[in-house]
C-alpha beads as a LAMMPS data file, in Angstrom:
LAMMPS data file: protein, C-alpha beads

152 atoms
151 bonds

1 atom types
1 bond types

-500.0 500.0 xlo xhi
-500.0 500.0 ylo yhi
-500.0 500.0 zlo zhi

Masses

1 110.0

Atoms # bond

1 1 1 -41.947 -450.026 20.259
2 1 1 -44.417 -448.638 17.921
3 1 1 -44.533 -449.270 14.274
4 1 1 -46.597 -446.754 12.032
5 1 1 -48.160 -446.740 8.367
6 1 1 -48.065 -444.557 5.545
7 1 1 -50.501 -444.802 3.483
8 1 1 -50.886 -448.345 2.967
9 1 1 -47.977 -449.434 3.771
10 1 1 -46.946 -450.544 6.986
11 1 1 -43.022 -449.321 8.154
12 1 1 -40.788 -451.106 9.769
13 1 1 -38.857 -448.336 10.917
14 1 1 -39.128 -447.785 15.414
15 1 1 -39.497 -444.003 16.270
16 1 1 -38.478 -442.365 19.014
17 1 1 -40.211 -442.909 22.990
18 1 1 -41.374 -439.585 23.186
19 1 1 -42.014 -439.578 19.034
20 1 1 -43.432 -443.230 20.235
21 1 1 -46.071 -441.151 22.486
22 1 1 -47.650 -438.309 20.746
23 1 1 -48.038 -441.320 17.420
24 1 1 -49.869 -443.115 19.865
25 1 1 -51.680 -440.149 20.686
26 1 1 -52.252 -439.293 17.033
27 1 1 -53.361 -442.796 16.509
28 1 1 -56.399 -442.901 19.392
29 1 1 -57.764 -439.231 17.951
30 1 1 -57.764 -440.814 14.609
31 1 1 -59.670 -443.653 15.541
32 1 1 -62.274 -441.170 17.893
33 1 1 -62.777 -439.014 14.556
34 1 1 -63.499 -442.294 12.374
35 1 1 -65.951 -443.037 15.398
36 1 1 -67.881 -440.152 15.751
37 1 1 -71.100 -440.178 14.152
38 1 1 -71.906 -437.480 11.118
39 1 1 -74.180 -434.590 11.936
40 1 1 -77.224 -435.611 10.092
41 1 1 -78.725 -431.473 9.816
42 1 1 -77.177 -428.239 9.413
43 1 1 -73.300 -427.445 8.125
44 1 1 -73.122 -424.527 5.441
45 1 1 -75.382 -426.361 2.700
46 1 1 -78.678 -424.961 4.560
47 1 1 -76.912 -421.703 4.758
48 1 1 -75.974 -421.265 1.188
49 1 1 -79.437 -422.280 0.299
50 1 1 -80.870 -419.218 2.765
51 1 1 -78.187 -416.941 0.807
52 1 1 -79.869 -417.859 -2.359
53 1 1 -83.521 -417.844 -1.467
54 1 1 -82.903 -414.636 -0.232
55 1 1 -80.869 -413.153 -3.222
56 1 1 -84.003 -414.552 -5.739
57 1 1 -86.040 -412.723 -3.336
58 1 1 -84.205 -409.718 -3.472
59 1 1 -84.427 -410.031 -7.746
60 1 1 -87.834 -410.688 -7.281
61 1 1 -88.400 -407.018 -4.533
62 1 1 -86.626 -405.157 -7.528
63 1 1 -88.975 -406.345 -10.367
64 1 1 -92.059 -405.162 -8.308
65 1 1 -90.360 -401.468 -7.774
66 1 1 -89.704 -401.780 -4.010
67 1 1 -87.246 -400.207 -2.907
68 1 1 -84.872 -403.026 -0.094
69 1 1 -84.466 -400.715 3.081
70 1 1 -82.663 -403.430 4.961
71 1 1 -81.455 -407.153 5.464
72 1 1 -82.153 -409.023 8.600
73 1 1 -83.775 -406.699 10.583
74 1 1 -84.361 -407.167 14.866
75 1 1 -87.915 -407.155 15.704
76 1 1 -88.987 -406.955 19.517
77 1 1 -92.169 -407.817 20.172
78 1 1 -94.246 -409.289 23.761
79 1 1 -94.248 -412.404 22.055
80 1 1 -90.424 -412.417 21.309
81 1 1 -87.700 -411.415 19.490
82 1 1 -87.336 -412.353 15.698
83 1 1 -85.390 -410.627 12.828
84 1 1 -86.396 -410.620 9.282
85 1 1 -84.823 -411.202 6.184
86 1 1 -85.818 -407.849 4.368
87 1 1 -87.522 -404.640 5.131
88 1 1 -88.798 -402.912 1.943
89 1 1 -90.962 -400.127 1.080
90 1 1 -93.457 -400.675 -1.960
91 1 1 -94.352 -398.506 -4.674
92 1 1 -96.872 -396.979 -2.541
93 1 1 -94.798 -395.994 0.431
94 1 1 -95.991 -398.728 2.914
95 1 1 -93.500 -400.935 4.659
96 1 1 -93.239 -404.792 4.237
97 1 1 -91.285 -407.073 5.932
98 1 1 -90.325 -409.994 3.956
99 1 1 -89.355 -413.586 5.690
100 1 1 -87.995 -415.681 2.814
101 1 1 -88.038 -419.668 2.714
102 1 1 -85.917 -421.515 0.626
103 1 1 -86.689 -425.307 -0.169
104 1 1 -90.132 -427.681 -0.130
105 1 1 -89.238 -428.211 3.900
106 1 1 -88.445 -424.946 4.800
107 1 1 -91.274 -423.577 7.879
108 1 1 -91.291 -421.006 10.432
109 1 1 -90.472 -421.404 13.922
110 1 1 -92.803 -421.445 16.455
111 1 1 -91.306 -418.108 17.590
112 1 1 -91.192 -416.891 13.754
113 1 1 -95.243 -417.365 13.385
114 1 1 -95.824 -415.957 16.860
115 1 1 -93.911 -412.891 16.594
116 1 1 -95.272 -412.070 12.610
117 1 1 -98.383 -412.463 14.176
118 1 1 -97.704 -410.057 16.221
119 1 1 -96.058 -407.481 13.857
120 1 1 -99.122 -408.131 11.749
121 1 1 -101.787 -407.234 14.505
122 1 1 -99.617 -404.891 16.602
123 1 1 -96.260 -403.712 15.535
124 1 1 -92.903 -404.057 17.295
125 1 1 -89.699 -402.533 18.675
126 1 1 -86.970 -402.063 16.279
127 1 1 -83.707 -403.323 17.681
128 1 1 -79.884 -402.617 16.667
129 1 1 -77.494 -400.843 14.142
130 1 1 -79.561 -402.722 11.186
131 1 1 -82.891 -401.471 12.280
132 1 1 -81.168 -397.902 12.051
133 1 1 -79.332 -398.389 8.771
134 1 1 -83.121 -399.445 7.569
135 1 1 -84.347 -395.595 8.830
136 1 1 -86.025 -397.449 11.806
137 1 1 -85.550 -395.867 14.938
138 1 1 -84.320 -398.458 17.446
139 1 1 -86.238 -398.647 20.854
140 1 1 -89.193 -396.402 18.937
141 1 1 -92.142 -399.027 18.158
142 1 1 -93.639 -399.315 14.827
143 1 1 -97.563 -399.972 14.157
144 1 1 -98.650 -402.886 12.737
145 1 1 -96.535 -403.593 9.701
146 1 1 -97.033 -406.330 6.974
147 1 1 -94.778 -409.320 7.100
148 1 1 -95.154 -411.949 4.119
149 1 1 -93.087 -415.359 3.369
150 1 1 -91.427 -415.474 -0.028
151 1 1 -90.586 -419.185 -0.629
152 1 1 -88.380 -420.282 -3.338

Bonds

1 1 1 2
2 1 2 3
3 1 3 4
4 1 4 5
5 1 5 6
6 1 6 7
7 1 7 8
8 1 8 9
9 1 9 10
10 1 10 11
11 1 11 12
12 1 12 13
13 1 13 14
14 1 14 15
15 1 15 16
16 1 16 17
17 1 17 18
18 1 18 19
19 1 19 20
20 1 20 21
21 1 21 22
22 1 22 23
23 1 23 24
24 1 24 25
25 1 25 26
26 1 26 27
27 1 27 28
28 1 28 29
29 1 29 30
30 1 30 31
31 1 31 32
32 1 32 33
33 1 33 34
34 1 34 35
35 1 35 36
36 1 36 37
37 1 37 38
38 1 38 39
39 1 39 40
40 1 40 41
41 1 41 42
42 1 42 43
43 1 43 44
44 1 44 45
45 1 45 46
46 1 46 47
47 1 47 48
48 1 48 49
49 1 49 50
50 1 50 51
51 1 51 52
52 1 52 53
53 1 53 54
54 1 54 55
55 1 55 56
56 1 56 57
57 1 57 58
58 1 58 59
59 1 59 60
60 1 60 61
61 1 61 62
62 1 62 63
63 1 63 64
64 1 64 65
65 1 65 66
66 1 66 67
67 1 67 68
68 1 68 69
69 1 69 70
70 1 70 71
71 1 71 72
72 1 72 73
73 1 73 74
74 1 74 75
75 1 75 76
76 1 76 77
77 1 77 78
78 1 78 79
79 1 79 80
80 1 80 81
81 1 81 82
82 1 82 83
83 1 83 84
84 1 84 85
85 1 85 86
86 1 86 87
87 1 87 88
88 1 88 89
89 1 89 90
90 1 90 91
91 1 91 92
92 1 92 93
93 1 93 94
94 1 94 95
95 1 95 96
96 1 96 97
97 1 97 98
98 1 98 99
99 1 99 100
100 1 100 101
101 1 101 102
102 1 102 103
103 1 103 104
104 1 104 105
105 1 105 106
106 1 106 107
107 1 107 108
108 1 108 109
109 1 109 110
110 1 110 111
111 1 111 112
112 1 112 113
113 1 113 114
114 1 114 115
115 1 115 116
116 1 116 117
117 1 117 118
118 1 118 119
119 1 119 120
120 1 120 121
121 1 121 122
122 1 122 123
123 1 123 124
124 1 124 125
125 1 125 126
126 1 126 127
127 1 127 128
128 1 128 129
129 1 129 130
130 1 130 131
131 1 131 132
132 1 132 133
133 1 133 134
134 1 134 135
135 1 135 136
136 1 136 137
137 1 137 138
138 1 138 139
139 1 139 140
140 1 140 141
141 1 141 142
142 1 142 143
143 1 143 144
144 1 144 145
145 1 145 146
146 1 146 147
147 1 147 148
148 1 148 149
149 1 149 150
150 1 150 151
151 1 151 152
């Protein structure tokens, strides 16, 4: 028969056969979860971090007049697909794409640098619903089109 703790205590009390079972069950999961090593990158703290970054950057877009046309924009270009953390216009009318970077570690991608590159040099194809709530015309290719990297 199987005994079981609470807490720290250990009970003297027998359960059940089939109760017997799914504690033993219980019992080998609990020992696989104390087992399993901790994910060493990633979870929600680099995520909230992003979230910030990219609300500074969007304090930061307002203090120079530009105006925020979207938030993570799809970019199609022949070196990839990327999207963007802002598209804004500037006090002059041109369009800037801004990639923000949050943190002293914080790089682009091989695919990010290729495909800003890109952008930079060539243009792109706007892609999805975000592209078209930004006034981009998805499928339509824009020219070349600054893209700069905010860090914070």
């Amino acid at each position: 028969m199987f005994r079981y703790a609470v807490g720290e205590r250990a009970s003297n009390e027998l359960l059940e056969p089939s109760i017997e079972a799914a504690a033993r069950r219980v019992s080998k999961d609990i020992m696989k979860l104390q087992t399993v090593p901790r994910a060493g990158k990633g979870g929600i703290e680099p995520v909230l971090k992003g979230q910030s970054g990219v609300e500074r950057a969007i304090e930061a877009v307002r203090t120079r007049g530009e105006k925020i046309l979207g938030r993570e924009i799809t970019i199609d270009t022949t070196a990839g697909r990327t999207r963007i953390d802002l598209l804004v216009e500037t006090p002059n009318g041109k369009l800037r794409f801004i990639e923000v970077k949050t943190g002293p570690s914080a790089r682009l991608t091989p695919n990010q640098r290729a495909t800003f590159s890109e952008i930079r040099s060539e243009g792109g194809i706007p892609r999805g619903k975000r592209s078209a709530d930004a006034d981009l015309t998805p499928g339509r290719p824009i020219g070349p089109t600054e893209v700069v990297i905010e860090r914070f």
